[in-house]
FIFIFI-602106 format. One record per residue (C-alpha): x, y, z. Coordinates in nm, 2 decimals. Example, Ala and Ser with C-alpha at 12.3 -4.5 7.8 and 13.67 -1.06 7.14 Angstrom:
BEGIN
+--------+--------+--------+
:      u :      v :      w :
+--------+--------+--------+
:   1.23 :  -0.45 :   0.78 :
:   1.37 :  -0.11 :   0.71 :
+--------+--------+--------+
END
This chain:
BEGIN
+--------+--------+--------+
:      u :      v :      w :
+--------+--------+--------+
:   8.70 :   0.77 :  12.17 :
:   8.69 :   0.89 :  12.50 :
:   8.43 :   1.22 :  12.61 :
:   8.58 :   1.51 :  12.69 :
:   8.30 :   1.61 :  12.89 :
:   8.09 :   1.48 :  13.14 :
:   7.71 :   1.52 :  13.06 :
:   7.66 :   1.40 :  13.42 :
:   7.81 :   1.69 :  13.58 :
:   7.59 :   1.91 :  13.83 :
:   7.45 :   2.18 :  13.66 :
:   7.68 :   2.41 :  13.86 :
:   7.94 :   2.23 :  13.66 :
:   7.87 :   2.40 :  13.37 :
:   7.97 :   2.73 :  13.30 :
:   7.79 :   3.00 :  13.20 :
:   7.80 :   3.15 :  12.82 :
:   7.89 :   3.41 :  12.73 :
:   8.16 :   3.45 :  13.06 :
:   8.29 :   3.81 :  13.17 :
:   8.55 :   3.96 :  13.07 :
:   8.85 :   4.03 :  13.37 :
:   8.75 :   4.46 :  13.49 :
:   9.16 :   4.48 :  13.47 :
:   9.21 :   4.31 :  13.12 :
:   8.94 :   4.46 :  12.92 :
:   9.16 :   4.37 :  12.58 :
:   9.21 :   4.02 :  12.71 :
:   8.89 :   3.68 :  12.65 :
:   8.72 :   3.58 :  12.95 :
:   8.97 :   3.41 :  13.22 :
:   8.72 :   3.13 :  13.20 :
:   8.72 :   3.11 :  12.88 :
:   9.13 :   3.10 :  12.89 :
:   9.07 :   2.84 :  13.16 :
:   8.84 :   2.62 :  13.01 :
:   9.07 :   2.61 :  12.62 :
:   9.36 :   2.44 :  12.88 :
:   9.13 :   2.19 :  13.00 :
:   8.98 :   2.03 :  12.70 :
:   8.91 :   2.13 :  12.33 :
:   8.48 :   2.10 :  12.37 :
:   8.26 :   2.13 :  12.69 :
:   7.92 :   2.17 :  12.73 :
:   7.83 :   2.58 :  12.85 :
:   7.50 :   2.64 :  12.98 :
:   7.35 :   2.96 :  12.77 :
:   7.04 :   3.21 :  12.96 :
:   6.77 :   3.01 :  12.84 :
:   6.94 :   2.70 :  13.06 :
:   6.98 :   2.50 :  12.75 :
:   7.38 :   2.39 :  12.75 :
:   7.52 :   2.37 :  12.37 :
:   7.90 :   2.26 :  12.31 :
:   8.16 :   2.54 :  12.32 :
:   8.45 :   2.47 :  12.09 :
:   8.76 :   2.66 :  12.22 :
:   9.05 :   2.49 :  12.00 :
:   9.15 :   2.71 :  11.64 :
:   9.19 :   2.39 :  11.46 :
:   8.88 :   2.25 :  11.57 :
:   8.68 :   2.57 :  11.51 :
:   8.79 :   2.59 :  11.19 :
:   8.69 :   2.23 :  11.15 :
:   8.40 :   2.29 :  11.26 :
:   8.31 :   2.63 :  11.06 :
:   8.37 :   2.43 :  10.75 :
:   8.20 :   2.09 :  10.79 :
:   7.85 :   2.05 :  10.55 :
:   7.73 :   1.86 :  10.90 :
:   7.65 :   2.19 :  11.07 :
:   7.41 :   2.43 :  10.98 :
:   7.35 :   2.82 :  11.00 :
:   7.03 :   2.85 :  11.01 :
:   6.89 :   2.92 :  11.38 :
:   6.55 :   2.79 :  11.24 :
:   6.64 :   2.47 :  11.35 :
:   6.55 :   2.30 :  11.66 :
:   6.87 :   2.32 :  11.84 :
:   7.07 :   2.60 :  11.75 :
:   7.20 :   2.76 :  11.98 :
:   7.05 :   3.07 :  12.06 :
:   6.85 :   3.18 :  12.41 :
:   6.46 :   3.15 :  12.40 :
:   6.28 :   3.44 :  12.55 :
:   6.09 :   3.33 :  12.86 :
:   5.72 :   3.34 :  12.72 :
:   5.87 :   3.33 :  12.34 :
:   5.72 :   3.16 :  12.07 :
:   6.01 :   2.91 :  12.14 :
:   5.86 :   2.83 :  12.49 :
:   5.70 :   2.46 :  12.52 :
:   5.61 :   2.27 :  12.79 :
:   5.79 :   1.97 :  12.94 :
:   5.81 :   1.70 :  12.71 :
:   5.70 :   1.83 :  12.41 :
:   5.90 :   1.81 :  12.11 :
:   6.09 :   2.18 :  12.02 :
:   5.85 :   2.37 :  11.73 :
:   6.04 :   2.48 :  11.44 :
:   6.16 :   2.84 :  11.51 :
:   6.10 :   3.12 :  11.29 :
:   6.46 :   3.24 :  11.12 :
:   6.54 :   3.57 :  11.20 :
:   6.46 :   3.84 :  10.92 :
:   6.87 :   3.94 :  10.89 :
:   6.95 :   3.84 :  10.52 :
:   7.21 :   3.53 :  10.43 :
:   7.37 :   3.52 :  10.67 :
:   7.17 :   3.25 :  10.93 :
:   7.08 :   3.04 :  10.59 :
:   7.25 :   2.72 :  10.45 :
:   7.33 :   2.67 :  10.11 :
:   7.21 :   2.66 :   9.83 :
:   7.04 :   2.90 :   9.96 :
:   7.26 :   3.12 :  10.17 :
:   7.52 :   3.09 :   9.83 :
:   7.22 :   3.24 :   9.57 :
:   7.18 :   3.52 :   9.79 :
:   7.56 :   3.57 :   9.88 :
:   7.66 :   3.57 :   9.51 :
:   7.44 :   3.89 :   9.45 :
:   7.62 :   4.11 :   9.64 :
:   7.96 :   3.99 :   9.58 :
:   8.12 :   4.21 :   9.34 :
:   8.10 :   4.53 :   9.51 :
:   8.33 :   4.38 :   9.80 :
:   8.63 :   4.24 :   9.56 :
:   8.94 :   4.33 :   9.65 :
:   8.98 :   4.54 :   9.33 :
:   8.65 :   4.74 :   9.38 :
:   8.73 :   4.81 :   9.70 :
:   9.08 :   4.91 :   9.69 :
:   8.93 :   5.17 :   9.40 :
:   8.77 :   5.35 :   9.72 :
:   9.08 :   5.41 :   9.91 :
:   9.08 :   5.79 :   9.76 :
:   8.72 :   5.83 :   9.86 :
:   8.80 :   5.66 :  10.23 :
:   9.09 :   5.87 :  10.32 :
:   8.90 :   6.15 :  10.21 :
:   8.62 :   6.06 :  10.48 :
:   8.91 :   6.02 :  10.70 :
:   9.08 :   6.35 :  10.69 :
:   8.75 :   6.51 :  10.68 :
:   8.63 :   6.44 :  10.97 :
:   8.98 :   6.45 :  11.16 :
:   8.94 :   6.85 :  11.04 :
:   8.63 :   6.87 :  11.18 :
:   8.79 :   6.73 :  11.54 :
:   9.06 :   6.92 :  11.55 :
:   8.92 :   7.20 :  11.49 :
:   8.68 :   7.16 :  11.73 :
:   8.67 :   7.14 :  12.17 :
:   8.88 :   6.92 :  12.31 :
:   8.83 :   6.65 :  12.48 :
:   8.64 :   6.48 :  12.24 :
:   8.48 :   6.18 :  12.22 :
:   8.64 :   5.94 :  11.97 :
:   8.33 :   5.78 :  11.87 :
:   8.09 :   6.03 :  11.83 :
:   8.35 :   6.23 :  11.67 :
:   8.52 :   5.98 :  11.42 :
:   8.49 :   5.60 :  11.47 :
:   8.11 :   5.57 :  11.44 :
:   8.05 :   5.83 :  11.11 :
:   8.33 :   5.66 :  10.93 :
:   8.23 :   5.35 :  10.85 :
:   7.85 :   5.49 :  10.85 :
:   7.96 :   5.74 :  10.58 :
:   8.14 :   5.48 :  10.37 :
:   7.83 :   5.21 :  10.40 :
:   7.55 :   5.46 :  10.33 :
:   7.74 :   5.55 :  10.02 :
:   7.78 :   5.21 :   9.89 :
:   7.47 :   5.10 :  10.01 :
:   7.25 :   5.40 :   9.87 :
:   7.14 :   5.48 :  10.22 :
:   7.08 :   5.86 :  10.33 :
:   7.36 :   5.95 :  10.58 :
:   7.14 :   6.18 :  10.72 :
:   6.94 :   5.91 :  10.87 :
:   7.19 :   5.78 :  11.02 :
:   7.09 :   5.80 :  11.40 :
:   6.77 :   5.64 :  11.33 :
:   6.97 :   5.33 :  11.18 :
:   7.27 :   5.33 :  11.43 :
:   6.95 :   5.36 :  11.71 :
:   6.79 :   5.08 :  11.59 :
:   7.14 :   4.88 :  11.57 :
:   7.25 :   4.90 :  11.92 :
:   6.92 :   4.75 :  11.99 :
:   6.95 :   4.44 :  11.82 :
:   7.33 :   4.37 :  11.88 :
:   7.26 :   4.41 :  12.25 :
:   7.28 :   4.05 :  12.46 :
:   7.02 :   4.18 :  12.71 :
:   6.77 :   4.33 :  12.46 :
:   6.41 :   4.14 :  12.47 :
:   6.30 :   3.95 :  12.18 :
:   6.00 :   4.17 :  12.12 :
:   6.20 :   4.47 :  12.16 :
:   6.46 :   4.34 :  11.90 :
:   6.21 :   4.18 :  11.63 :
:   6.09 :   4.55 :  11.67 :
:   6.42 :   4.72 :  11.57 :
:   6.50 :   4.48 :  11.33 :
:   6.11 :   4.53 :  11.13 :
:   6.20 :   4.93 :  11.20 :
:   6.46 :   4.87 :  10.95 :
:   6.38 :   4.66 :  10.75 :
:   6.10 :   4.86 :  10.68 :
:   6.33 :   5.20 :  10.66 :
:   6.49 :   4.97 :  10.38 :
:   6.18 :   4.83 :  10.21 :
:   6.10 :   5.20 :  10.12 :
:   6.42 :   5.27 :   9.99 :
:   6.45 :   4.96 :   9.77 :
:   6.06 :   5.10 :   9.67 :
:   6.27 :   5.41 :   9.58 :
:   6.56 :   5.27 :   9.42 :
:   6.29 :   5.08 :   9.16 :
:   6.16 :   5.38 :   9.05 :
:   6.50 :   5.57 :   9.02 :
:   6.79 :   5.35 :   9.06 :
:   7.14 :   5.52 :   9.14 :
:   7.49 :   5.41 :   9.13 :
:   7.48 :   5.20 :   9.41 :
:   7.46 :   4.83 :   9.61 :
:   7.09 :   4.83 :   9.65 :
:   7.02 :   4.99 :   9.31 :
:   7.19 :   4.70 :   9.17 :
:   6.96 :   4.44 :   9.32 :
:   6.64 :   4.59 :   9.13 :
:   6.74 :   4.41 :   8.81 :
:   6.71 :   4.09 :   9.03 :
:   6.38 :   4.17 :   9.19 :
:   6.24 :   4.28 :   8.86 :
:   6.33 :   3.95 :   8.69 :
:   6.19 :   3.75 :   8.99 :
:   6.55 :   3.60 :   9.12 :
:   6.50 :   3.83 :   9.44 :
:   6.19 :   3.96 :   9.64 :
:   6.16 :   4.32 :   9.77 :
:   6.16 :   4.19 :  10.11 :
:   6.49 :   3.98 :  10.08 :
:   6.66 :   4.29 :   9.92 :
:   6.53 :   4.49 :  10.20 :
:   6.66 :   4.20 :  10.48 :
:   7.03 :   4.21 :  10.27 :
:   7.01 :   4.56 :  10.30 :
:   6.95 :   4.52 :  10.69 :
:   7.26 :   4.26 :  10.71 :
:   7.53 :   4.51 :  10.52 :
:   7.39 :   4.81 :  10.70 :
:   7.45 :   4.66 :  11.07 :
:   7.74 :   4.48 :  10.97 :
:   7.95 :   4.74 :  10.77 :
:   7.93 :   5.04 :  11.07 :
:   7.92 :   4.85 :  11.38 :
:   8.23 :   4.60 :  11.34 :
:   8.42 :   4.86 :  11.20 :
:   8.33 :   5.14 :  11.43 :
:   8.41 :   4.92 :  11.73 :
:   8.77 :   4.84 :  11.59 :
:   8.84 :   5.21 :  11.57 :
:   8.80 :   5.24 :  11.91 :
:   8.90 :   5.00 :  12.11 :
:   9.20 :   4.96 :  11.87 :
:   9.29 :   5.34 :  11.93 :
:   9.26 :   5.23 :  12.34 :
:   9.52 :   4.93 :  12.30 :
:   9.74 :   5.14 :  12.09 :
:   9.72 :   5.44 :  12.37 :
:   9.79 :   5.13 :  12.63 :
:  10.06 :   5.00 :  12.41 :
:  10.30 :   5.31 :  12.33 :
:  10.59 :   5.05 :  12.18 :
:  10.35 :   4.96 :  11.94 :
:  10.16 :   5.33 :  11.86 :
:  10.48 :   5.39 :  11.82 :
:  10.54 :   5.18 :  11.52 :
:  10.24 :   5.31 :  11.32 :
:  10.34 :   5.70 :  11.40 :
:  10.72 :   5.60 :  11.26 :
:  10.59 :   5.34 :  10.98 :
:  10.57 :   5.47 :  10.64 :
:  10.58 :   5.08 :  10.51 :
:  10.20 :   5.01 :  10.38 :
:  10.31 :   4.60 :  10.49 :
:  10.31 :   4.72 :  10.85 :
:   9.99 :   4.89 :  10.85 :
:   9.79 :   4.60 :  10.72 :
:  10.00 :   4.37 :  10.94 :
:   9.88 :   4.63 :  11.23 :
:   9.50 :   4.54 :  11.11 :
:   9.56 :   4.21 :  11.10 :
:   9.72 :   4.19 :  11.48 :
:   9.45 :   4.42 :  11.66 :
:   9.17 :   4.16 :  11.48 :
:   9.34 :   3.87 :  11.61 :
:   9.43 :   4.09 :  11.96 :
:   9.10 :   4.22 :  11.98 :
:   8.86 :   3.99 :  11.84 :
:   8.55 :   4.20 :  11.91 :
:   8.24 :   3.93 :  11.81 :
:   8.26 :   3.77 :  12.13 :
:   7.96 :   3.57 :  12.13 :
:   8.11 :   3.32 :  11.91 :
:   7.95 :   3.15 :  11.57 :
:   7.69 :   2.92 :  11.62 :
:   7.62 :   2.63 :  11.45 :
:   7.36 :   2.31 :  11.46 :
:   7.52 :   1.95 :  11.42 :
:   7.26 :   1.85 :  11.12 :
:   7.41 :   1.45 :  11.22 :
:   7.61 :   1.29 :  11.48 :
:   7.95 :   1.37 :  11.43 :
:   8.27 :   1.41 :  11.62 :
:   8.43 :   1.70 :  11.76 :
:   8.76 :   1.69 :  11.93 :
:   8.74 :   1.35 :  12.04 :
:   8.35 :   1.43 :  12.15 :
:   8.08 :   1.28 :  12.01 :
:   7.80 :   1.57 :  11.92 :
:   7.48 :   1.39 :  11.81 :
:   7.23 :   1.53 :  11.53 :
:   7.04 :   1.86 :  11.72 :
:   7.29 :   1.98 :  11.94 :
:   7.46 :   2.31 :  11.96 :
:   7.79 :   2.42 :  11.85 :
:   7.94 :   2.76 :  11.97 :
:   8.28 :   2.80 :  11.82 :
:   8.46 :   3.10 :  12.06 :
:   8.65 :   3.24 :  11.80 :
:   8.81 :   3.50 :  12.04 :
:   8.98 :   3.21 :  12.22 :
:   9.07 :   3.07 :  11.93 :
:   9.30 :   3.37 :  11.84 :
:   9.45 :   3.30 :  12.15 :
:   9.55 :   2.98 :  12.12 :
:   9.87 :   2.94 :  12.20 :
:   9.98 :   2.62 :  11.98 :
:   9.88 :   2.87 :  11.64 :
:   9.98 :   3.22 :  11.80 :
:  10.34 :   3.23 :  12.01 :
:  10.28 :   3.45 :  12.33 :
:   9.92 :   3.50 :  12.24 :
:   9.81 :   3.78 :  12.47 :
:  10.08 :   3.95 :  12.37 :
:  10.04 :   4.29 :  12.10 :
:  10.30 :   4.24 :  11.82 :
:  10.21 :   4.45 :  11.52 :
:  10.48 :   4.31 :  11.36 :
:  10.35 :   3.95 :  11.36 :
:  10.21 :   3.77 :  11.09 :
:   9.86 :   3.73 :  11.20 :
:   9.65 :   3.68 :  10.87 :
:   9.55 :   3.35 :  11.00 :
:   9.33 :   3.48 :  11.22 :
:   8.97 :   3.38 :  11.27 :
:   8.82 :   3.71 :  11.36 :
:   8.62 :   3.72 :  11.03 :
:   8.49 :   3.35 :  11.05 :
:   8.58 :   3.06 :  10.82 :
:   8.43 :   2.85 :  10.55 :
:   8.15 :   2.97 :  10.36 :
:   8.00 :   3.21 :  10.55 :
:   8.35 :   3.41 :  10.63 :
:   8.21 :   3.81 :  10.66 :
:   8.17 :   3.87 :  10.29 :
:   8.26 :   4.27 :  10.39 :
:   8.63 :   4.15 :  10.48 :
:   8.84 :   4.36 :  10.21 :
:   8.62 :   4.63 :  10.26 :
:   8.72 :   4.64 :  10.66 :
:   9.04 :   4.55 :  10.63 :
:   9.11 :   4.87 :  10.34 :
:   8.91 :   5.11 :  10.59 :
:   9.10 :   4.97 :  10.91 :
:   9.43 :   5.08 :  10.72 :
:   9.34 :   5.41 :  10.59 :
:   9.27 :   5.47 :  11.00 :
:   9.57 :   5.35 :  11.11 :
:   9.80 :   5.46 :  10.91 :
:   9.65 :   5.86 :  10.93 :
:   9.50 :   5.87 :  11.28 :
:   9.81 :   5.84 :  11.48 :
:  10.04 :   6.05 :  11.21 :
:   9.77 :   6.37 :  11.22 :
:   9.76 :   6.38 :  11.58 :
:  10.09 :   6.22 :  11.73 :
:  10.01 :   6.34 :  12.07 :
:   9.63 :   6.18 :  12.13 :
:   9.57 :   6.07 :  12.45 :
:   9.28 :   5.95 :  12.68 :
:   9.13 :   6.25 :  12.86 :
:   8.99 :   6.01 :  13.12 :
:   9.19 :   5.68 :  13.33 :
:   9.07 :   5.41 :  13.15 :
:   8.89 :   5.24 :  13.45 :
:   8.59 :   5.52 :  13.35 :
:   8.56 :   5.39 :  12.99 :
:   8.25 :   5.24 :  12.91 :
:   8.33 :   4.92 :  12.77 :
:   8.04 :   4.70 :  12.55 :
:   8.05 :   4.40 :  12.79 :
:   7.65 :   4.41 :  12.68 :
:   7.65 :   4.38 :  12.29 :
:   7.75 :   4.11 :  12.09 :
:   7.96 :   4.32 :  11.90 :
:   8.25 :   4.43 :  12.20 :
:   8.38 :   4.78 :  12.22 :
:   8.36 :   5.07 :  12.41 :
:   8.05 :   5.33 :  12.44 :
:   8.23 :   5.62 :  12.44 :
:   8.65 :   5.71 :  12.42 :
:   8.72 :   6.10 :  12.57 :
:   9.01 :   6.21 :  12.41 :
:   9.21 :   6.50 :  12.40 :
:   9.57 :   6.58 :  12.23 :
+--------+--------+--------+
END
């Protein structure tokens, strides 16, 4: 077996992680990131906090990896690797063992099983495939709705404000039971915890504002339960299978995840579509369903827009990639190189709605794939495939050297997309 890094490197040997993003190829993973997948599968990257996990840039290996019982979720573990906040309760001085962190409050999804599995199971059904495709009707009505509202108001208009951000809030408020009309207070306290530079006091903040927003409503939701996700979880509170506060933290989880991903692939899929015209082109002229949820599936891949990679904990030594990664250490699989690897994906950085890109890891793999999957992929359809068609001339109102791109969050997009038509 032979190391495919050299722990005896300078420290200015290792790269930093998370790596910018190219100004000129704002659809495109870090060059470094590109540069390092052609060296070697596994190398150490050095994070804020100056510890240095192992970044895993292969597909096959990240997959691997994502579904090996060695490696654990949970980012209470000494070793997982995420930054500590200078002056955290992480800090410690030299030569003292690491204390055992305190999880973040965000649901399943940084648990193990059997754990991570109980909780997962209870909010299954509602994100079938069959459930979800009965809300197409509902979807495409939130769809044309507000595309009346935009085109019947000024112009240029700002894409997100106007479309991709209350879209996917509209559809998880209803499923969720959450009151759309509290939705800036929600989507305020969001961009605060997905954002990199955020401090930890300042995010443990945002994330007890919503949980406690959520506590209440699950306080409601006991007293008068509705048709709805978190109406369905008192029955499991009330027979003791489920605390208040873990309904509250689920809540949290869906909430975040079911407006942010999706509202970010709105957007920034709409820009590579306006800087691809061969391939707009296809949706505008497609009437084929197959190509639209072959165009969601590409822009995933393309696009990838988690870009801080899954993290992981090796609970053993084990090998990666040739690389022995002992019991403690850090495991960052960068998923959005991975959909770029050229041995799984011909021409890579290359847009082709037309390809068959389901094996894509944009949503993760293993067990703790996103569990919201069917739902995105039935929204990101409904967009496509009625976006483009209702208004066949949109086009930025702005060069796109002034958009605002997300290099800050963990969740990649862009702030703001003027558009007119």
């Amino acid at each position: 077996m032979t190391d495919t890094a050299n722990t005896t490197d300078t420290e200015a040997a290792v790269p930093d992680y998370p790596m910018e993003r190219a100004a000129r190829c704002p659809f495109d993973p870090p060059p470094g990131l590109k540069a390092l997948q052609a060296e070697t599968p596994i190398a150490r990257v050095r994070l804020s906090d100056g510890t240095t996990p192992w970044l895993v840039t292969g597909y096959d290996d990240q997959k691997t990896v994502l579904s090996d019982p060695r490696v654990s979720s949970d980012a209470s573990r000494p070793g997982y690797p995420i930054p500590r906040a200078e002056g955290s309760q992480y800090d410690r001085a030299e030569g003292e063992p690491e204390p055992e962190r305190k999880a973040p409050g965000i649901g399943f999804i940084l648990m193990d099983d059997p754990e991570h599995a109980r909780l997962r199971r209870m909010v299954t059904a509602p994100f079938m495939v069959k459930r979800v495709e009965a809300m197409r009707p509902s979807v495409q009505k939130i769809v044309d709705d507000l595309l009346d509202v935009m085109l019947d108001g000024p112009k240029p208009a700002d894409l997100v404000e106007a479309f991709a951000l209350p879209m996917p809030s509209l559809v998880i408020s209803n499923l969720l039971g959450v009151h759309y009309a509290d939705h800036d207070f929600f989507q305020d306290n969001s961009k605060v915890i997905i954002n990199r530079d955020t401090a930890e006091g300042e995010r443990m903040q945002a994330m007890g504002n919503l949980v406690g927003y959520l506590d209440d409503l699950v306080g409601q939701k006991m007293k008068e339960p509705g048709d709805d996700l978190l109406s369905g979880l008192v029955g499991r509170i009330e027979s003791g299978d489920l605390t208040r506060m873990e309904a509250a933290q689920i809540g949290m989880l869906l909430l975040i995840a079911g407006h942010e991903t999706t509202a970010n692939m709105i957007a920034l899929g709409t820009l590579a579509l306006l800087e691809h015209p061969d391939q707009l082109r296809l949706l505008q002229e497609a009437e084929d369903p197959k190509l639209f949820a072959s165009a969601v599936e590409e822009l995933l891949r393309y696009l990838h827009i988690t870009h801080n990679g899954r993290r992981r904990v090796a609970l053993e030594d084990m090998e990666v990639a040739g690389q022995t990664v002992k019991a403690g250490e850090g495991l960052i699989m960068a998923n959005d190189i991975g959909n770029r690897d050229a041995r799984i994906f011909a021409d890579p950085d290359r847009l082709d709605l037309t390809r068959e890109s389901r094996r894509h890891v944009a949503f993760g793999f293993g067990v703790h794939q996103c569990l919201g999957q069917p739902l995105a992929r039935m929204e990101l359809q409904v967009v496509y495939s009625t976006l483009y068609k209702r208004i066949p001339t949109l086009k930025l109102a702005v060069d796109i050297e002034e958009i605002p791109f997300k290099h800050d969050a963990s969740v990649y997009g862009v702030y703001e997309l003027p558009v007119t038509w």
